[in-house]
Each structure stands twice: as structure tokens, then as C-alpha cells.
N, C-alpha and C positions, 0 to 999 in steps of 0.2 A: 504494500500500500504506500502510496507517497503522499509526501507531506506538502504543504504548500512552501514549504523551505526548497522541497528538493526536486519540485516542479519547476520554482523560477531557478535554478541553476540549471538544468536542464535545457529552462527557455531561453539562458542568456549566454548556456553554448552553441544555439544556433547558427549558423548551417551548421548540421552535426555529418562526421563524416565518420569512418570504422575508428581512429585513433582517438577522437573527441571523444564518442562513446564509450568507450574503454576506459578512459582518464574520467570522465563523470561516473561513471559507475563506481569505478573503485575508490571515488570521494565520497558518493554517495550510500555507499557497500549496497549496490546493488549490478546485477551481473548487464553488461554490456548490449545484451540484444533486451534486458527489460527497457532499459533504457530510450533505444533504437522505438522499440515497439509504444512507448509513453510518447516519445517526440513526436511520431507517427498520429498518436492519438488526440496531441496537442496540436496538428496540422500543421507542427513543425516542418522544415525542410532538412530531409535525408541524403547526403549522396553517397549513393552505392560506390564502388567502387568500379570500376568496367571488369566482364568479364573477360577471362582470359580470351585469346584468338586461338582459335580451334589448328590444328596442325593438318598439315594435309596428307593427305590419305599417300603412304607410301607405293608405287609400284609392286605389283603383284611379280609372283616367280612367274605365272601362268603369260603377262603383259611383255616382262624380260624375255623367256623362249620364244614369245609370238616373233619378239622384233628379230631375235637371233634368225629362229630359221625363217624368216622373210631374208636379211640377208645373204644369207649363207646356204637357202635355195633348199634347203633339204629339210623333213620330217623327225624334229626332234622329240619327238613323244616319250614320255616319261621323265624328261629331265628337269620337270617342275619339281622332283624329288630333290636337287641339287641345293647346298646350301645358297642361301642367296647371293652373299658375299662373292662364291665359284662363280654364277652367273653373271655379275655384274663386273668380276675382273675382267672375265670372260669377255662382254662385250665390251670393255675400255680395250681390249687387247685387237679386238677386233676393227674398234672404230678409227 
């Protein structure tokens, strides 16, 4: 429950951002997302922080052999077994 003490501290660390909330919490002893979640409720303003940027999707063994035997003209079937590392020296050796 908050007190009207630890409401206006709260409201006078406005924009709150993850660091803010953590430092008012732990003055306030209370834990950092009640906090987040009171500012929220006080129609505070919150800034998230950005999500991270998603990584891209690595090349597949199956995309590697595709391109090998396009070059190299011939039916490499089952060498999607191949560690990946193999394939891809493979094609730097090749390129």
C-alpha cells in the first residue's frame, strides 16, 4: 500500500525509466516493477527501455549445399549431415 509520502516521490521521479524505478523502490522499500506499475497507475510516464533487435536467422546446412552443388554442378545429397563450419570453409575454398 503507498502512502501519500511515497506517491509524490514517485511522482517527482517522473519520466520514470528501469534505473529510476529501481533507485525509488529501494528508497521507498518497495520492489521496482511495484513501483513501474503505481507510476502506470498514477498516469505517470514510463519509458521502456527498446527491445533488443532480433538477430537474423543464420543460413541453413540445407541453403549452404543448395548453393555448393549449384556450383559445382553435381548432387550433393546427404551432406546436410556435414558440420556446418566443413560447409562453409568448404565454400570460402570454393569461392
Amino acid at each position: 500500500m503507498y502512502t501519500k509520502e511515497m506517491e509524490a516521490k514517485v511522482t517527482a521521479a517522473a519520466p520514470l525509466n528501469l534505473e529510476i524505478a529501481k533507485a525509488v523502490g529501494a528508497e521507498i522499500g518497495m520492489s521496482y516493477r511495484s513501483v513501474i506499475a503505481k507510476a502506470k497507475s498514477l498516469g505517470l510516464e514510463y519509458v521502456a527501455k527498446p527491445a533488443p533487435a532480433r538477430k537474423e536467422k543464420p543460413e541453413t546446412k540445407a541453403e549452404i549445399v543448395a548453393e555448393l552443388a549449384g556450383v559445382l554442378e553435381l548432387s550433393l545429397e546427404g551432406l546436410e549431415k556435414a558440420p556446418r563450419a566443413t560447409l562453409k570453409a568448404l565454400r570460402a575454398r570454393l569461392a
